[in-house]
C-alpha positions, 0 to 999 in steps of 0.5 A: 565658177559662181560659188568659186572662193573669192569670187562671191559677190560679197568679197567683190563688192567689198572691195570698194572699200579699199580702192584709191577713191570714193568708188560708188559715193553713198550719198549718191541717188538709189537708181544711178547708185545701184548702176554704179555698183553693178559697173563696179562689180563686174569690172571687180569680178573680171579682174579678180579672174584675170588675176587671181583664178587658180584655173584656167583664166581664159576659159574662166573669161570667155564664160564671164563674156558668156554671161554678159550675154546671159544678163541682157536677156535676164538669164545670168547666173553669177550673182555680180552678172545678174545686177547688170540686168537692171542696168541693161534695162535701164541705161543705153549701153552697148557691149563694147567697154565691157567686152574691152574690159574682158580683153584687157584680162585677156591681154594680162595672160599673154603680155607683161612687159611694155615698151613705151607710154604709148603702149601702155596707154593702149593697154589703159584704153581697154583696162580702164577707159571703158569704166568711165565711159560707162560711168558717164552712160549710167549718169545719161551724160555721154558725148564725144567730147566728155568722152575724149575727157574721160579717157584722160581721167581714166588713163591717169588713174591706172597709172596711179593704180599701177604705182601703187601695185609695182611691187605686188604686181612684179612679185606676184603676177609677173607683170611690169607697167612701167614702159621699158624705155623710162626703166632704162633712161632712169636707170631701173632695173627689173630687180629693184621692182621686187625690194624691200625699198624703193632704189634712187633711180625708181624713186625718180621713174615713180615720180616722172610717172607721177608727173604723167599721171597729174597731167592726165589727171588735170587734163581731164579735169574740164571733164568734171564742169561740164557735168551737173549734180551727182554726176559731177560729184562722182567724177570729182571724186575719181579725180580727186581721189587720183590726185590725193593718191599722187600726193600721198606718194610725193609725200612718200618721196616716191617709195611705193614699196616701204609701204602703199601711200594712202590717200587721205578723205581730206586731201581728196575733199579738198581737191573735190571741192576745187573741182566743183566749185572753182573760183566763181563758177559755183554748182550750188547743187554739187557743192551741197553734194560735197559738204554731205558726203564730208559730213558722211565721212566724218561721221563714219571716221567717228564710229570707227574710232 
């Protein structure tokens, strides 16, 4: 399974580069950095095999929670698996998101349709939920109340995910993440998630489902006060991120299928900044952070051009 293609470590890791936001800033210290990136890469690396593994997926999911196990004791094989040792060793986590991200993939292999919202969010708590809820236990920031904060962060991010994936997701995997009832009190049908153009009726369903996912997005948002240094900038630009992505889609008009909204590094510093220092409440520490990694972005979007 390790030297499967496609699920390298390089072509895992490399793909933070295309995600809605700044996955692991590069900016951010080695240690919680390193940690971040081994968060990442194995929620990847689950994914990947939930989605693409031309084999048996389950059987492929049951070794990867096999492994798991493996890093604790330093034993892993999988070169994405093995980074998890280091944090093992380091941060003061148990199993459970993990084991619920596996679930998720798990779930993927047997349902495809949701009913209501409230169905999907229960999918997003094993889906998505447990990748803040790590975030914040490599940062050493986990409380219940930041913890309630970063499930809405979380929730409101595989929305957008799932906005801007409608037409692979529906072509390729199968799969709808719109809630059933919302499809027909908008007027969506199956059909329209497979067009070349995004209908009138998914337009309007895109943008109520916009509409949620800001709302998650700015409820969580006190989330982002409440942390301290690189902390706080990490989790403003998840937040802001999902929201520059939102933007990007209002200024698509909603059509997520013409072509994916791309969310602008502007835009999302614009609304990392407003996280990080709103009004008069100022982290002089994180708001340098801020300015950094804007200076690091200009400078990267230099040399690309």
């Amino acid at each position: 399974m390790q030297t499967e293609a496609g699920f390298d470590q390089s072509s895992i890791m490399a793909q933070n580069r295309s995600e809605n936001f700044p996955v692991v800033l590069r900016a951010v210290p080695a240690r919680p950095r390193s940690h971040l990136l081994a968060v990442y890469g194995f929620a990847r690396l689950v994914d990947d095999i939930g989605d693409e593994y031309q084999g048996d997926r389950l059987a492929a999911l049951g070794w990867i929670e096999a492994e798991l196990q493996q890093a604790r004791t330093g034993q892993a094989t999988h070169p994405v698996m093995v980074q998890l040792t280091a944090l093992f060793a380091d941060v003061d986590v148990d199993d459970e998101p993990f084991l619920a991200l596996i679930e998720a993939n798990r779930l993927d292999q047997r349902k495809h349709r949701y009913q209501t919202q409230a169905e999907l969010a229960e999918y997003c708590a094993l889906s998505a939920n447990p990748v803040g809820r790590l975030v914040l236990a490599v940062f050493g920031a986990a409380t219940p109340e930041r913890t309630a904060l970063s499930d809405a962060v979380c929730t409101g991010l595989q929305i957008v995910e799932h906005l801007q994936d409608i037409g692979e997701d529906f072509t390729q995997k199968g799969r709808i993440y719109f809630p059933a009832d919302e499809m027909a009190r908008f007027g969506v049908d199956e059909g329209d998630l497979g067009a070349a153009r995004a209908s009138d009726p998914l337009r309007r369903l895109v943008a109520h489902q916009c509409d949620t996912a800001r709302g998650l997005l700015m409820r969580g948002a006190p989330l982002v006060a409440s942390l301290s240094g690189w902390a706080k900038v990490t989790v403003a630009g998840y937040v802001g991120g999902g929201l520059a992505a939102l933007d990007a889609i209002a200024r698509a008009d909603c059509d997520v299928l013409a072509k994916l909204p791309v969310p602008s590094r502007a835009r999302t510093l614009a609304h990392m900044a407003r996280l990080v220092a709103p009004g008069r409440a100022t982290d002089a520490k994180a708001v340098r952070a801020v300015q950094d990694v804007a200076a690091r972005w200009r400078r990267e979007s230099w040399r690309q051009g």
